[in-house]
N, C-alpha and C positions, 0 to 999 in steps of 0.2 A: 096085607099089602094090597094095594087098591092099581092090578095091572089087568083092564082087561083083555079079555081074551081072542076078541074080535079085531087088533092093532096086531100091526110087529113093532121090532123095538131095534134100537140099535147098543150094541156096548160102550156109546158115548152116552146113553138116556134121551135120545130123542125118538117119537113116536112116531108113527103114519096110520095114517087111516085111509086106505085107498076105499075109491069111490070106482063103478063101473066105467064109466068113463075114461078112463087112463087120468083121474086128478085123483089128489089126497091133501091130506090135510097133517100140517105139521106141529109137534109142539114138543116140550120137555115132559118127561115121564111127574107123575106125582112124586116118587122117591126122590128124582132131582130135585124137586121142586122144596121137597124137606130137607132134601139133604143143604140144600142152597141158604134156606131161612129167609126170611122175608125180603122180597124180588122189591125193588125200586127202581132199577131202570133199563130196559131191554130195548137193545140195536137189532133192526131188522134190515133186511137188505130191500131195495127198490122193487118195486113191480117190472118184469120181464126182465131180469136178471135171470142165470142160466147156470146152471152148477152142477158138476160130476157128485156121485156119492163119496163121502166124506172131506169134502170142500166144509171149510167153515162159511158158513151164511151169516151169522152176527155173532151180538155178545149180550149175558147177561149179567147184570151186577147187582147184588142182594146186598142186605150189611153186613156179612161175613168176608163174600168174594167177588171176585169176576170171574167168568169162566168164557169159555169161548162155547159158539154153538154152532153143531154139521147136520147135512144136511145126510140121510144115509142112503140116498135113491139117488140119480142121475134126476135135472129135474129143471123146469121156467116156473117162476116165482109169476101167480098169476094172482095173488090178493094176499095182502097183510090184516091184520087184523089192528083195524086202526080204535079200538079200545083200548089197547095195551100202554099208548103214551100216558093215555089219565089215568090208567088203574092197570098198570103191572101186577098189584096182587091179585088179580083174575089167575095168575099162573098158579098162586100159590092156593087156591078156595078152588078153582076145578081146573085143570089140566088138560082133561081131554073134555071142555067143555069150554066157558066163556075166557079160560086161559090157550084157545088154540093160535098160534103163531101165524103160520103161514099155509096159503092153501097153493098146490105147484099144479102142472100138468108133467105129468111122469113121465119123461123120455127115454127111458129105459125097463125092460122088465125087471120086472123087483121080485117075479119069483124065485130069478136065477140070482139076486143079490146074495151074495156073503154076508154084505153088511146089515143085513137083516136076518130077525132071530124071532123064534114065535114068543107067546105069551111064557109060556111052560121052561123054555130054553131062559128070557128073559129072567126070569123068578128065580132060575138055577142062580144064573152070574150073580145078581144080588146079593142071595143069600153067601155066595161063596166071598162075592167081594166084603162085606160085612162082620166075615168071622175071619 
């Protein structure tokens, strides 16, 4: 299972990657991204748009589903990733890579968030949600 260790994670499947600065960077876990099956078209929200932890932020639709997607830190939406229009499977070929979503400035601490879980914690849910 391909979670690294250096992200937290939320029990909706979306990642953070904070950066020193009070920004991070967002996206759906690989496992979503399998679990989903081939991504075709993903709604992101605006630049400086402003959203508490577990606000949904957009939507993504694969040929199986649509799912809705949260945001799991209090957060201003400070860059989209404008690849994802012409090649949504970027989510599904790297995830926390040229499939990252959205990068925020974190207005909240996210050490004290609930709605974040480490890598190790992450792995547990998985595994339980799975069996």
């Amino acid at each position: 299972m391909n979670i690294p260790k250096e992200l937290k994670y939320s029990k909706s499947h979306e990642y953070l990657k904070t950066e020193e600065n009070k920004t991070g960077v967002l996206g759906i876990t690989a496992y979503a991204a399998s679990e989903l099956g081939d991504i075709v078209y993903i709604e992101l929200p605006e630049i400086g748009a402003s959203f508490n932890a577990g606000d949904k932020f957009g939507v993504i639709e694969s040929v199986k589903s649509v799912s809705d997607l949260y945001v799991p830190c209090a957060c201003k939406i400070v860059e989209v990733n404008p690849e994802l229009n012409e090649h949504p499977e970027y989510v599904n070929q790297d995830p926390y890579g040229k499939g990252w979503m959205l990068k925020v400035e974190i207005t909240a601490n996210v050490t004290s968030s609930k709605d974040l879980i480490s890598a190790e914690e992450y792995e547990k849910f998985v595994l339980a949600e799975t069996h």
